[in-house]
C-alpha positions in Angstrom: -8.7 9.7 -3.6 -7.5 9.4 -7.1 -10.3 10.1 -9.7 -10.3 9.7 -13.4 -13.8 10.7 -15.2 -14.5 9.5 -18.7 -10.9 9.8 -19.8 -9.9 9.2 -23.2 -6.3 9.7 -24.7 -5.9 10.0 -28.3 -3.0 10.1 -30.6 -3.5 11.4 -34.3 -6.2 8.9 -35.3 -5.0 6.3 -33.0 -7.1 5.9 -29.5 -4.7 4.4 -26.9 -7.2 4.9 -23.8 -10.8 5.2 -23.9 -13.5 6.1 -21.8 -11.8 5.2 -18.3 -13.5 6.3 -15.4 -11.8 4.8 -12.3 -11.4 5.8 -8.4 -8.8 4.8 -6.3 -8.7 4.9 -2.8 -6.2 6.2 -0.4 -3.9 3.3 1.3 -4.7 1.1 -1.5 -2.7 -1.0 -4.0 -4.1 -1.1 -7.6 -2.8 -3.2 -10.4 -2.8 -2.6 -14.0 -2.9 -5.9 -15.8 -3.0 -6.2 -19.2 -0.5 -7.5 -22.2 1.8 -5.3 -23.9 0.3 -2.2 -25.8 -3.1 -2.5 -23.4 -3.0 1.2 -22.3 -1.0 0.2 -18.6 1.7 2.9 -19.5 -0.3 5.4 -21.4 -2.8 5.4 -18.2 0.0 6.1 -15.6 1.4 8.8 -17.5 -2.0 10.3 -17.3 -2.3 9.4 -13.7 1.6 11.5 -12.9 0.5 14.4 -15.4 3.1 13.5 -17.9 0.7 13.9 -20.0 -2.8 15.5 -20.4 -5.9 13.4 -21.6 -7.7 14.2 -25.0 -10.8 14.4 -22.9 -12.3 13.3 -19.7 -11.0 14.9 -16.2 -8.7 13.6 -12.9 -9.5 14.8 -9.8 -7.5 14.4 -6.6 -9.1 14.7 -3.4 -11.9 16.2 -5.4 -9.6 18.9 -6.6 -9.2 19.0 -10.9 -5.6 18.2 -11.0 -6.3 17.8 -15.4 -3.8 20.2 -16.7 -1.7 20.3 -13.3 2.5 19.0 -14.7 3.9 16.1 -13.2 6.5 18.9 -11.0 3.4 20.2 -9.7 2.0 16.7 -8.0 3.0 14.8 -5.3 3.7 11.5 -7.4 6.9 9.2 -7.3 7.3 6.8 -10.3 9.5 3.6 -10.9 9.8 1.9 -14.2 10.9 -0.8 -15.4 14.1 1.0 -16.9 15.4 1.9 -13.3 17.4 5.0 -13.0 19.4 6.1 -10.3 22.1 8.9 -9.8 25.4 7.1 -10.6 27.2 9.8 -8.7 25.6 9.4 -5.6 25.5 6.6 -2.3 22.7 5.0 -2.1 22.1 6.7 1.0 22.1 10.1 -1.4 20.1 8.3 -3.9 17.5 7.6 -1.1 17.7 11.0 0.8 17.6 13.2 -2.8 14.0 13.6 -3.0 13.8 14.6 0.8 16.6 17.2 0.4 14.8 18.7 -2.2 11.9 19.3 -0.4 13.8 20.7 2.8 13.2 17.8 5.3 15.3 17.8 8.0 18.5 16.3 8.6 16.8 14.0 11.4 13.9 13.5 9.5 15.8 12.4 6.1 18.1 10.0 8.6 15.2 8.3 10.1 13.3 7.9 6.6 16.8 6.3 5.3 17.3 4.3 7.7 13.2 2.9 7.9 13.0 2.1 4.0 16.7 1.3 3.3 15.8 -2.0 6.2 12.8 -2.1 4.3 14.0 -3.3 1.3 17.6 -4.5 3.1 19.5 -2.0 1.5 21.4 -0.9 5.2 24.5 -3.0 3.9 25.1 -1.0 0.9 23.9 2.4 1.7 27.9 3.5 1.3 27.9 2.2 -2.1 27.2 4.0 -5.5 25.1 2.2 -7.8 27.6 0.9 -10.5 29.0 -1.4 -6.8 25.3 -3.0 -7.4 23.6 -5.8 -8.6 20.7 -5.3 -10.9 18.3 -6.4 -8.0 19.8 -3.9 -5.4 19.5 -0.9 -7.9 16.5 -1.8 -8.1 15.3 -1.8 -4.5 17.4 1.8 -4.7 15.4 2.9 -6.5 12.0 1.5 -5.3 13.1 3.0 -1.6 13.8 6.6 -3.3 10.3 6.3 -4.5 8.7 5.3 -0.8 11.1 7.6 1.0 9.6 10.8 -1.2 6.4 9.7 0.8 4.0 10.9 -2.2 0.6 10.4 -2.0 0.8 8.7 -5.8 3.1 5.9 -6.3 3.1 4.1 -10.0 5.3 1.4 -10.4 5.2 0.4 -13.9 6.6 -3.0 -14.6 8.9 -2.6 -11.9 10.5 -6.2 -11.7 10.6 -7.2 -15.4 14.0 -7.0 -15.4 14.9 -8.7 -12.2 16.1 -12.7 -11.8 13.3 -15.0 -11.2 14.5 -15.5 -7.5 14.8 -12.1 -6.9 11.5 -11.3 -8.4 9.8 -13.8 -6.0 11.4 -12.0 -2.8 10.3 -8.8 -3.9 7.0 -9.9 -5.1 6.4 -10.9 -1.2 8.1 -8.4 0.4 6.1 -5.7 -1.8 2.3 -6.3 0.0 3.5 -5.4 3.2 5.5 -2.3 1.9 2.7 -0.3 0.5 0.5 -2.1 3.5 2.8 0.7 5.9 2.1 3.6 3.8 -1.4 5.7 3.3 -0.2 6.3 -0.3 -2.1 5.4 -3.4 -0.3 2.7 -5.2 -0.5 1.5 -9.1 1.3 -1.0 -10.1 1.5 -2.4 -14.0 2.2 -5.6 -14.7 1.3 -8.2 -17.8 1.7 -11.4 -15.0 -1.5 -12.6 -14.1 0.4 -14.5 -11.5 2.0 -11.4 -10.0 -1.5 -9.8 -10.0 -2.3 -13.0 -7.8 0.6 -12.7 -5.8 0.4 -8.6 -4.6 -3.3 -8.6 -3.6 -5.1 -5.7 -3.9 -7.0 -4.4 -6.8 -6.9 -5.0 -10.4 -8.0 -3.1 -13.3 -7.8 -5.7 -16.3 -6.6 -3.7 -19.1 -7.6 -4.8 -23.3 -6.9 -2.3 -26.1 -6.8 1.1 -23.6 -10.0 0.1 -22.2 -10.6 -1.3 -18.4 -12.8 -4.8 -18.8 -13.2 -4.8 -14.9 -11.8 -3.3 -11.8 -12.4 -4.9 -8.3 -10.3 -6.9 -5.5 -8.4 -9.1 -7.3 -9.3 -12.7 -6.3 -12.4 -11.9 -7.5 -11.9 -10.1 -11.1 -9.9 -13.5 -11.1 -12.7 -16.1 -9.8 -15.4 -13.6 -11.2 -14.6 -12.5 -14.6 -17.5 -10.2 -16.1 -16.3 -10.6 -19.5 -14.2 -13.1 -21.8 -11.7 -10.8 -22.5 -11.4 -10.5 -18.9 -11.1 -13.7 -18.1 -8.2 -14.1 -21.0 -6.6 -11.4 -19.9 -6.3 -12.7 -16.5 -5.3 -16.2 -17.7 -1.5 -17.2 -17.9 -0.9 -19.7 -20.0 -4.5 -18.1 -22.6 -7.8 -19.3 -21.4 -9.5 -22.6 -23.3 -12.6 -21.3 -25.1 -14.8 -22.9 -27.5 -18.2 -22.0 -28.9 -20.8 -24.4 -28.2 -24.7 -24.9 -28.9 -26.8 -25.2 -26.3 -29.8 -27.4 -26.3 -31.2 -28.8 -23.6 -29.3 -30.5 -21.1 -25.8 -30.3 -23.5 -23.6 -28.2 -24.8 -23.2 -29.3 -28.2 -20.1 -28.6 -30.4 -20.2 -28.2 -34.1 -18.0 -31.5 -34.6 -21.0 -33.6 -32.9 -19.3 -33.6 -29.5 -21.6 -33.2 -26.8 -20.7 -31.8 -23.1 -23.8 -32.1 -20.0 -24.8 -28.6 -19.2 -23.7 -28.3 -15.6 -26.6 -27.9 -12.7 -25.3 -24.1 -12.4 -26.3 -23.5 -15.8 -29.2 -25.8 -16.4 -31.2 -22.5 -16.5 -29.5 -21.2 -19.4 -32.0 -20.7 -22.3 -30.8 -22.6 -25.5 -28.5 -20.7 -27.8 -25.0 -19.9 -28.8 -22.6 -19.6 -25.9 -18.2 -19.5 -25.1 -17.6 -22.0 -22.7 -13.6 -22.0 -21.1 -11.4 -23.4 -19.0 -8.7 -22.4 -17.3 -5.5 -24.5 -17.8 -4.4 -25.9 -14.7 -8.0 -26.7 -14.0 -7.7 -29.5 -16.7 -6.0 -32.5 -15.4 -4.9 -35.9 -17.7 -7.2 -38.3 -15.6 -11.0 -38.4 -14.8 -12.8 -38.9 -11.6 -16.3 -39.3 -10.6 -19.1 -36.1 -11.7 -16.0 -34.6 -13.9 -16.4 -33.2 -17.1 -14.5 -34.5 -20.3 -13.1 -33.2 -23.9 -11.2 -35.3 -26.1 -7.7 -33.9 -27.2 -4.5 -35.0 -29.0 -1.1 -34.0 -28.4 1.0 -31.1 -30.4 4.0 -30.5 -28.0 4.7 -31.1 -24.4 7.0 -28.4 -22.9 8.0 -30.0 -19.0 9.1 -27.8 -16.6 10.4 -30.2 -14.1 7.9 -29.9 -11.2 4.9 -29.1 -14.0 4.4 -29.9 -17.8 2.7 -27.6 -20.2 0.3 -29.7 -22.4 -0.5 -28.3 -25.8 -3.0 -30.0 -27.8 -6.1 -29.9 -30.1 -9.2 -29.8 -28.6 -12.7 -29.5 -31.1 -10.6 -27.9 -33.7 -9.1 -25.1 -31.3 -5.5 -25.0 -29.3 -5.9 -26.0 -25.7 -3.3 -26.0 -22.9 -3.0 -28.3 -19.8 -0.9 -27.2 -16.9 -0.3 -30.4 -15.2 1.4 -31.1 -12.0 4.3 -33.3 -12.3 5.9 -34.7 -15.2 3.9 -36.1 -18.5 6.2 -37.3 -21.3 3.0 -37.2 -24.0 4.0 -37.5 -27.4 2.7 -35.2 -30.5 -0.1 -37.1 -31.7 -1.1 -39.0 -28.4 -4.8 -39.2 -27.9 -6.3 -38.4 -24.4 -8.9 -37.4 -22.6 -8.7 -34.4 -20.3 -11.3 -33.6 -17.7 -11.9 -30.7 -15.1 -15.4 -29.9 -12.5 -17.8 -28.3 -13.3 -17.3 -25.8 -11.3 -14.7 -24.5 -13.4 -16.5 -23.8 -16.3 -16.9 -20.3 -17.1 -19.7 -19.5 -19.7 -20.0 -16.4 -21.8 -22.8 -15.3 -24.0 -22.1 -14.2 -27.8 -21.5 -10.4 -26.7 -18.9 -12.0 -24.6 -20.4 -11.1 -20.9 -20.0 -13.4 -18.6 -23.8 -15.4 -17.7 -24.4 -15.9 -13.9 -25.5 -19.6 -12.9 -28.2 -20.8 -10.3 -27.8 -18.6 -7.6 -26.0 -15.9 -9.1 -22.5 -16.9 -9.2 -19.9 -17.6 -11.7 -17.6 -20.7 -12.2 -14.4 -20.3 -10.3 
């Protein structure tokens, strides 16, 4: 198990991690998730031993590995700036982190062989890198990493620079990679859709300090904060601050929203209400909740359309299935359940409804 105790990393006057304590168990996949400058980067370093935190301690397998160099840990890292030796195969490229540890000629074959078809590098393995595509460096690169069979593997931002299409393969194929191996994995990302998409565990990430950590559907469906739940919104979360009183949640422009039966227990006060985007949709139906907006842009995507509007004075969006041709200063009325609706108090924790769950 990977340990970090009360770990802060400061720089001069500037605090780029604080506080973290975080365990990660063996055979898992973690994900960082946060934007840029969140503290993903400045976390794995400390995780590798790049560098050493200002305070705090890591512990591996309950040993204090703090002051312990990167040379001295059995870590593998990928970034997002790939580097592989232009001088060798990728069969060399692959095999270089076993020769240096003495394996054994069958040993490093096998390994090869078992991650190259992994990540369907066997066509190419008599190829030096510059003979690549960007994508199949890449995979070199992620199979040197699984063929050093390190307990520690951090992939930060691994397949930023990758097509889209190429992305999407990898992004599937990834899961049941690290799935095979007993290794810790951490992978950064600032996709909240590729958080989704690899499973696991995520640690959201705002300002070098960890909002939540837990299996990911659920920091997703269960955010305990609002900066949680923006972090892990792609496109930004709808939030509005609302009165309540009663059964409504009244806005300060006289709008008036019912209090969902989740939340009727809610005392009256001062509250964030949100909404994810592609939970609002351009049409009502029956026990749905409504907002009035009008139209800034529409950005259409061909099988979805990215609504941007004003809604009570702040900047929604609408991710709406299909095509919407809505012109800047078109008047509708959006609508999503109430199930949706997640509700924050003003210290921006998340408040539990009726029977101790929050919207999804």
């Amino acid at each position: 198990m990977l340990e970090l105790r009360g770990v802060s990393k400061r720089v001069g006057e500037a605090t780029h991690l604080a506080d973290i304590s975080l365990a990660l168990q063996p055979g898992s996949l973690n994900v960082l998730l946060g934007p840029t400058l969140s503290g993903k980067t400045s976390l794995m370093r400390l995780m590798a031993g790049l560098d050493r935190p200002t305070s705090g301690t890591i512990h591996f397998d309950d040993a204090d590995v703090t002051g312990v160099p990167v040379q001295k840990r059995d870590v593998a890292m990928v970034y997002q700036q790939f580097i592989n030796y232009p001088a060798m195969t990728v069969y060399e490229n692959i095999a270089s982190p076993m020769r240096i540890a003495r394996r054994s000629k069958a040993e490093i074959e096998t390994t090869v062989a078992r991650v190259a078809g992994l990540l369907k590098l066997t066509p190419y393995l008599d190829r030096l890198p510059l003979q690549l595509s960007g994508g199949q460096q890449q995979r070199t690169a992620l199979a040197r990493a699984l063929a050093k069979n390190a307990r520690l593997v951090l992939l930060d931002e691994p397949l930023a620079n990758l097509d889209y299409k190429l992305r999407e393969e990898l992004r599937a194929e990834l899961p049941k990679i690290f799935a095979e191996s007993g290794a810790i994995f951490v992978y950064a990302t600032a996709e909240p859709e590729e958080a989704l998409l690899l499973g696991g565990n995520t640690a959201t990430l705002k300002e070098g300090r960890i909002t939540q950590f837990g299996p990911t559907v659920d920091v997703y469906r269960r955010p305990n904060t609002l900066d949680t739940a923006r972090t892990f919104s792609d496109p930004p979360l709808n939030a509005v601050e609302v009165r309540k009183s009663g059964g409504i949640f009244l806005h300060e422009s006289g709008f008036d929203l019912a209090v969902p039966p989740d939340f009727a227990g809610l005392a009256d006060g001062t509250y964030a209400i949100g909404v994810r985007p592609h939970h609002l949709q351009p049409h009502a139906e029956a026990g749905m909740l409504t907002l009035p907006a009008t139209v800034r842009v529409t950005e259409i995507t061909g099988s979805e359309s990215f609504v941007h509007m004003t809604c009570l004075g702040e900047p929604f969006v609408m991710l709406a299935h299909g095509i919407h041709d809505y012109r800047a200063g078109d008047d509708l009325t959006v609508s999503f359940a109430p199930r949706h609706l997640l509700v924050f108090d003003m210290n921006g924790d998340a408040v539990m409804g009726d029977g101790g769950r929050m919207a999804a």
